[in-house]
N, C-alpha and C positions, 0 to 999 in steps of 0.2 A: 407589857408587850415587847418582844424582839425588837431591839434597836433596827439590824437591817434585815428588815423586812422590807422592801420594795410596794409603791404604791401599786402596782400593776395586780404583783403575788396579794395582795390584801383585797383587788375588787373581784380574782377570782376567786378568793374564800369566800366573798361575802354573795356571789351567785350560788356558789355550790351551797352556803347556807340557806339561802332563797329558795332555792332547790329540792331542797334537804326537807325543809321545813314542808313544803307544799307533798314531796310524796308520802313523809310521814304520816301527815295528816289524813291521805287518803289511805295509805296500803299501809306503812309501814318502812322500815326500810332503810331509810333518807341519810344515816349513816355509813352505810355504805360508799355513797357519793361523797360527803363532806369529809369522815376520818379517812381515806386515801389522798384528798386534796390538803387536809392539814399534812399527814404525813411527808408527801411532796412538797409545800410550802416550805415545811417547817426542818426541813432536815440535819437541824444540828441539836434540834429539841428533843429532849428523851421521850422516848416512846410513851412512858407513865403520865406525863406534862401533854402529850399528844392527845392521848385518853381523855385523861381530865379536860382539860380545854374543848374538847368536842360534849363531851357529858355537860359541861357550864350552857354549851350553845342551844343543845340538842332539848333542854328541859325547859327552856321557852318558849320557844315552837308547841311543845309538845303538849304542856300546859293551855296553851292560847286554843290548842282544836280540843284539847277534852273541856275544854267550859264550853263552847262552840255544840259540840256532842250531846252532851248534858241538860244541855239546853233546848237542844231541839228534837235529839231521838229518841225510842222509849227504851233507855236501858237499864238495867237491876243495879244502882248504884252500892245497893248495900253486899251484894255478890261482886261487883267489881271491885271496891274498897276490901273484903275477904283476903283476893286473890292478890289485891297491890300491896294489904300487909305481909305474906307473904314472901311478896317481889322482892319487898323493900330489902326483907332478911336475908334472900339468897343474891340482889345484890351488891350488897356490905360486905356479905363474905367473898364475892367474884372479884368485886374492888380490892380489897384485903390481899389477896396474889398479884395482881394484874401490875406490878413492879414487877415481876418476874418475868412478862413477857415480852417474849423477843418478836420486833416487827415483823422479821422472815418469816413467823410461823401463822402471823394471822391469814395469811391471802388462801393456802391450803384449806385450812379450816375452815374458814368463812366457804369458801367453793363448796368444801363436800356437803356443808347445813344445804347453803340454797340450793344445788341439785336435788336432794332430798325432797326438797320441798315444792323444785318445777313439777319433779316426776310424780307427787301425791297431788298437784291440782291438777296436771292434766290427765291423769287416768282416774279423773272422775271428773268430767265435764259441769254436773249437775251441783259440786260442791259450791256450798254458800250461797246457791242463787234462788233452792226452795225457801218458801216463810217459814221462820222458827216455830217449832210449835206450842202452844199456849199450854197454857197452865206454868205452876211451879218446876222447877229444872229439881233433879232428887236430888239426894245428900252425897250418893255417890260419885254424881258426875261434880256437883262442886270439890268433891275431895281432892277429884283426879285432877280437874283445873286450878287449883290449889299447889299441890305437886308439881304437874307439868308447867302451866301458865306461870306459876308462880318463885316456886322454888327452885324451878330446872333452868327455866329462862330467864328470871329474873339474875342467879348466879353467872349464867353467860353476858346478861346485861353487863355484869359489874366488872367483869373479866375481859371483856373483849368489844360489845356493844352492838354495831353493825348488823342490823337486819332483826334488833330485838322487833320492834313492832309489827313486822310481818312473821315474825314467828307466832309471833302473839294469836295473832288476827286468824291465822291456820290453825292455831292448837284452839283458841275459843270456839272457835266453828264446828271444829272436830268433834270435842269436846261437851261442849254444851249444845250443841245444835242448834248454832245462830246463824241465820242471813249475813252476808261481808257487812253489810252497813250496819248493823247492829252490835258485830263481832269487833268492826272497825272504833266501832264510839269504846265500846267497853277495856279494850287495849290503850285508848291510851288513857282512859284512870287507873288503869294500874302498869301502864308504862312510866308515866308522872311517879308514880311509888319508886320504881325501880329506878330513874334519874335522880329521886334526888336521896334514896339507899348510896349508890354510886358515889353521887357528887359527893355526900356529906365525906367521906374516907377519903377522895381523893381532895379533900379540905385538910382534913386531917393532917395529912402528909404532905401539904401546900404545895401540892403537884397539880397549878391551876393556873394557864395564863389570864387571870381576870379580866383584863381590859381589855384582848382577843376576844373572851368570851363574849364581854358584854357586847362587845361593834358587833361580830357573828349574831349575835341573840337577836338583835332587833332584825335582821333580815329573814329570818329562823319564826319569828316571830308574825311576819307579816306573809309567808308561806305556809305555816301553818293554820291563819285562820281563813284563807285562798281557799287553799286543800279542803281543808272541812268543810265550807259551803259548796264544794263543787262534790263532794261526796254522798252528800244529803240529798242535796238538788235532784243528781242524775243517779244515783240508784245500785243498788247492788251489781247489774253487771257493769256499768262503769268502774266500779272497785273492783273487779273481778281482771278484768279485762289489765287494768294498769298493775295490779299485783304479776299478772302474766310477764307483762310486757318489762314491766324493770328488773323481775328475778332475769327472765332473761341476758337482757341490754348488761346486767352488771356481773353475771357469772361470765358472760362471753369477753366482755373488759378483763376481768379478775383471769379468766383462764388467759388469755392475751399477756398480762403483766407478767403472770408464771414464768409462759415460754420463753420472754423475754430475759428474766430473770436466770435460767438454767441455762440460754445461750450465753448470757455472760460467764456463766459460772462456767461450763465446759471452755470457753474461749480462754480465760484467766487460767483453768488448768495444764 
């Protein structure tokens, strides 16, 4: 752990892990919140050590709501294990680059995903809140959730991180034609794949504050299994409802930080 690090900077990591951990578990997301507050915290810590230390946090939590899931909602474990092996591979390879990336470039990126993503739930009102429909899901649509779920998002997992599970949660829905709650459980057994794809590489290349991670985790941990109960309990459009509400809350942050960002840079010009 960072010698100075400040007791103060360390209880807001550990809300924003609270945090984190509780919206994961419903919508997804939850890193969006926590890798911007590490990043802030941490500002003399390489960007790749930044990654990594939130991926250590993030796979606790994340863990703690898919058994939580699992256990309680009816989802196709052997379709979601599928999709997490997958994850796992694309991403090991997303980790694999993700020294490469420069902090400047995540805030853009991350913005134009979750625009993408407001503007596809809210020009369909109805998404995720009809019941899945029964019987077996065909071979093609696991392919496709295979690909997208898996290999496409699991490699942005590895690369970048932030808002994997709500990607998740919208492309299983899409995809397979599942209800948020049912989409939500199945996300995160193959988000869990795609933590600890990530994690193991950014082990590799002992780009991991451990003992950050593990304080982070317990708090990651006890918001995640919050979340999950409160996502069962109260139902698909309660999950519907909170996926709205933080893509928004965090693109309007994210586009905020931007401006701020460009007025510096114009002012320093």
């Amino acid at each position: 752990m960072p010698t100075d690090i400040s007791l103060f900077t360390l209880a807001l990591l550990a809300l924003a892990a609270l945090a984190a951990g509780w919206i994961d578990a419903v919508v997804g997301g939850g890193g969006l919140l926590l890798l911007p507050a590490l990043l802030v915290g941490l500002p003399q810590v390489p960007t790749v050590f930044v990654l990594g230390t939130n991926k250590s946090t993030a796979v606790v939590g994340t863990t703690a709501a898919a058994i939580t899931y699992v256990r309680k909602a009816p989802i196709d474990v052997g379709t979601a294990l599928r999709i997490g092996v997958a994850a796992m591979a694309g991403s090991l390879g997303g980790a694999f680059f993700a020294a490469g990336i420069n902090s400047q470039v995540l805030r853009p990126l991350i913005m134009a995903v979750l625009l993408g993503v407001l503007v596809f739930v809210l020009v369909r009102p109805t998404f995720g809140t009809a019941v899945a429909p029964s019987g077996p899901v065909s071979r093609r649509r696991v392919l496709a959730a295979i690909l997208v779920a898996g290999l496409g998002i699991g490699f942005y997992d590895g690369l970048i991180g932030p808002g994997t599970g709500a990607f998740l949660v919208v492309a299983l829905a899409a995809v397979l034609h599942m209800d948020l709650v049912t989409s939500s459980a199945t996300a995160k057994v193959v988000n869990v794949c795609t933590n600890i794809g990530a994690l193991t590489m950014f082990a590799l290349q002992g780009a991991i504050l451990w003992q950050l991670g593990a304080l982070l985790g317990l708090f990651n941990l006890v918001g995640g299994m919050v979340g999950a109960r409160m996502a069962l309990k109260r139902g698909t459009g309660f999950v519907r409802g909170v996926l709205v509400l933080v893509v928004i809350v965090l693109l309007c942050k994210l586009a905020y930080d931007q401006w701020l960002a460009s007025q510096s840079g114009s002012q320093a010009a």
